[in-house]
C-alpha positions as CSV (number, residue, x, y, z in Angstrom):
1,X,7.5,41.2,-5.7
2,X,11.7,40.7,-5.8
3,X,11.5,39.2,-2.3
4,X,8.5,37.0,-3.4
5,X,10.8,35.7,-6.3
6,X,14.1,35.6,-4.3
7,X,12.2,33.5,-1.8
8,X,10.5,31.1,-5.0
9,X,14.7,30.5,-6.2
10,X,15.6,29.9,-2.7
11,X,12.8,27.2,-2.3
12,X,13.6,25.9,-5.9
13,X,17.9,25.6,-4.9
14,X,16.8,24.1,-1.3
15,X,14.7,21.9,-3.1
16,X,17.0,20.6,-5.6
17,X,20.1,20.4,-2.9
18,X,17.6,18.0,-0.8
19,X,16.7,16.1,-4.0
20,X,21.1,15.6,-4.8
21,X,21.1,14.3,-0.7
22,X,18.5,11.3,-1.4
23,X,20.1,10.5,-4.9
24,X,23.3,10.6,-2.9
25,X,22.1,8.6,-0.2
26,X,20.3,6.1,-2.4
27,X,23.2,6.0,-4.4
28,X,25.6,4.7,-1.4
29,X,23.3,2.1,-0.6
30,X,23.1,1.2,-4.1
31,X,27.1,0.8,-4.5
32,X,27.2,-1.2,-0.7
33,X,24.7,-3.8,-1.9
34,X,26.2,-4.5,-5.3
35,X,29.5,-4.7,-3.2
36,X,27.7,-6.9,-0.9
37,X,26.3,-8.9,-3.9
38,X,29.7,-9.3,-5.2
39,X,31.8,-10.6,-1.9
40,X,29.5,-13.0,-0.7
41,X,26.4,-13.8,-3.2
42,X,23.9,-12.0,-1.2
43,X,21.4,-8.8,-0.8
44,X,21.3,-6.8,1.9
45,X,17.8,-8.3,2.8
46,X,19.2,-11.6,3.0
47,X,21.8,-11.0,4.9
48,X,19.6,-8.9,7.3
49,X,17.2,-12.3,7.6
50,X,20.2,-14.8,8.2
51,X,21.8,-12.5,10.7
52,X,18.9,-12.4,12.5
53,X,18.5,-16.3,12.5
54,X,22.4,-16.5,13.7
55,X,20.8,-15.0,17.0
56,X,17.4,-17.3,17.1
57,X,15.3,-20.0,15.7
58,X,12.2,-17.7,14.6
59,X,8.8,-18.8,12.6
60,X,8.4,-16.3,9.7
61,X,6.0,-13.9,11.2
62,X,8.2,-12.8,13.9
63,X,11.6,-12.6,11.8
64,X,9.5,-10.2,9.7
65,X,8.4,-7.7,12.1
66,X,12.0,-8.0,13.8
67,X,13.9,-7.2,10.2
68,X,11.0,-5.0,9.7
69,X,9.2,-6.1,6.2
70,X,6.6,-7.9,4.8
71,X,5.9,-11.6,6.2
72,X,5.8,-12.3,2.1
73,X,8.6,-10.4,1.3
74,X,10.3,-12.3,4.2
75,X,8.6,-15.8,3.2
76,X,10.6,-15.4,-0.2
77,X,13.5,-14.5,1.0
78,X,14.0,-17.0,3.1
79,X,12.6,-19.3,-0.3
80,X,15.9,-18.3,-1.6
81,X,17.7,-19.0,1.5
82,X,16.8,-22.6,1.7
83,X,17.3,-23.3,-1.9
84,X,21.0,-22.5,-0.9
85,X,21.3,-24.4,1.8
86,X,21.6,-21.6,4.1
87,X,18.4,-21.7,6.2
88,X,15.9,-24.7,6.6
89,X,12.3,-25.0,7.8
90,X,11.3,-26.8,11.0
91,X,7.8,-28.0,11.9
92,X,7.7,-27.1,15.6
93,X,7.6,-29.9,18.4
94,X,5.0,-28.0,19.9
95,X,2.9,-27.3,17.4
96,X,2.9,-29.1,14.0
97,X,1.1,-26.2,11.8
98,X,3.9,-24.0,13.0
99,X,7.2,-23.8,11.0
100,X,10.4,-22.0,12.5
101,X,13.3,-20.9,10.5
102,X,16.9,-21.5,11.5
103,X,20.4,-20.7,9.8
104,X,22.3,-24.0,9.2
105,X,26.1,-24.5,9.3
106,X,26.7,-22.8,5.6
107,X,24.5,-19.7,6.7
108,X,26.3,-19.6,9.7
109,X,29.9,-19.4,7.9
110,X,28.3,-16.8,5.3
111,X,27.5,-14.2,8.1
112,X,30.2,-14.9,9.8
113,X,32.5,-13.7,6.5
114,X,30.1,-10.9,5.1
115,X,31.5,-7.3,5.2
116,X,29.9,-5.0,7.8
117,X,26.2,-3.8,6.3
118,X,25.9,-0.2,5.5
119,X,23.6,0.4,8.7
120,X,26.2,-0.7,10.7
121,X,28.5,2.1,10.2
122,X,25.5,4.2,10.1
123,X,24.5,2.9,13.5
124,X,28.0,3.4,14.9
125,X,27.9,7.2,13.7
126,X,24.6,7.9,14.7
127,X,25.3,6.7,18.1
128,X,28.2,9.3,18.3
129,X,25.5,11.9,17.8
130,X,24.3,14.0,20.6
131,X,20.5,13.0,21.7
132,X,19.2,16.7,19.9
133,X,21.3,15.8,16.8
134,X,19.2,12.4,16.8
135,X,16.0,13.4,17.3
136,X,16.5,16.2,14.8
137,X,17.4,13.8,12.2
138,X,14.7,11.4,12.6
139,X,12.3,14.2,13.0
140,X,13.2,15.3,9.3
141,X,13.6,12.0,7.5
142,X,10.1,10.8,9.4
143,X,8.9,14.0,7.9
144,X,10.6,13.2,3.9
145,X,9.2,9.4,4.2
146,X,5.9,11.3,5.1
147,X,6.0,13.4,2.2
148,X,7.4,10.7,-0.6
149,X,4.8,7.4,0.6
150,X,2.3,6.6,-1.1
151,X,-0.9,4.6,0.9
152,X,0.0,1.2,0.2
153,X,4.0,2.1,1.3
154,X,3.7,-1.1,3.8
155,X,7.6,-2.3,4.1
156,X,10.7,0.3,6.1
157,X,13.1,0.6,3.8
158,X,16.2,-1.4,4.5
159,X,18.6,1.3,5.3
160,X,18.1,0.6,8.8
161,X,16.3,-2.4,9.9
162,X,16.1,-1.3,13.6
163,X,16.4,2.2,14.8
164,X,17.7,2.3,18.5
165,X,19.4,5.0,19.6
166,X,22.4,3.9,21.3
167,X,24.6,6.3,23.8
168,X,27.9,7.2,22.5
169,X,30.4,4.2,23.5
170,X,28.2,1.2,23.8
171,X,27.7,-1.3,21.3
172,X,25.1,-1.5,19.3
C-alpha cells in the first residue's frame, strides 16, 4: 500500500514538473513574440510567411504546407501582409485563375531587420545535439502533442515551422 502511494506522489510531482516545462516553454515563446511584435510590427506567423517569400514567389497553397499551417490561416495572413504593403498578389502568366504571392521591396527591408525568430536559436541548439539526444526529444514531444490534441488539432504549432535535423556545424 506505502509503495502504491509513494508511486501515486511520484506520478503527481512528475506530473506537475512536466506541466511547469510547457508553461515555461509557452511562456518564452510568448515573451519572443511580444518582443518581436514590439521591434518590428509583426507576429511570428508573419514573419515566418514573408521569410519564406524572400526565398520564392509561391501561390498560397504551397507557402502553407511549406510554413506548415492552414491555407486559410495563411490566406489571412498574408491579407494583412498586403494591406501593409509588404506582399502583393500576382495572377500567374501561365495560368490566370492562379495567384502567386511575392514579398515586395518594404517586406524585403522588414525581414532583412527582424531579430532572429525563437526557432532559430532553437534550431542552432538542436543541431548541436547528438542524433540519440534528437530523436529522444522528438520522440517525447510527438508523444505530449499526442496526448494534449484534440481531433480537429489541424495547424503545427509555430515553435518550429520545419523540423530538419541538421549535423552539428552546418547551417541550417
Amino acid at each position: 500500500m506505502a509503495d502504491r502511494l509513494d508511486s501515486t506522489r511520484a506520478v503527481g510531482v512528475m506530473t506537475d514538473e512536466v506541466l511547469v516545462a510547457l508553461r515555461r516553454i509557452m511562456r518564452g515563446v510568448d515573451l519572443h513574440s511580444r518582443a518581436l511584435m514590439t521591434s518590428c510590427g509583426l507576429t511570428a506567423p508573419q514573419l515566418i510567411v514573408l521569410r519564406e517569400l524572400a526565398e520564392a514567389k509561391l501561390p498560397v497553397g504551397v507557402l502553407a504546407r511549406r510554413v506548415s499551417l492552414g491555407q486559410a490561416t495563411v490566406t489571412g495572413i498574408v491579407d494583412r501582409l498586403q494591406a501593409r504593403g509588404l506582399v502583393e498578389r500576382i495572377r500567374s502568366d501561365e495560368d490566370r485563375r492562379s495567384v502567386i504571392v511575392a514579398i515586395t521591396r518594404d517586406g524585403r527591408r522588414i525581414v532583412r531587420k527582424a531579430p532572429s525568430l525563437m526557432q532559430d536559436r532553437f534550431q542552432r541548439e538542436f543541431a548541436s545535439l547528438q542524433p540519440w539526444e534528437q530523436s529522444q526529444i522528438l520522440s517525447s514531444l510527438q508523444r505530449v502533442v499526442s496526448m494534449m490534441e484534440t481531433p480537429d488539432d489541424e495547424e503545427a504549432p509555430m515553435l518550429g515551422v520545419t523540423m530538419d535535423v541538421v549535423a552539428p556545424g552546418r547551417d541550417a
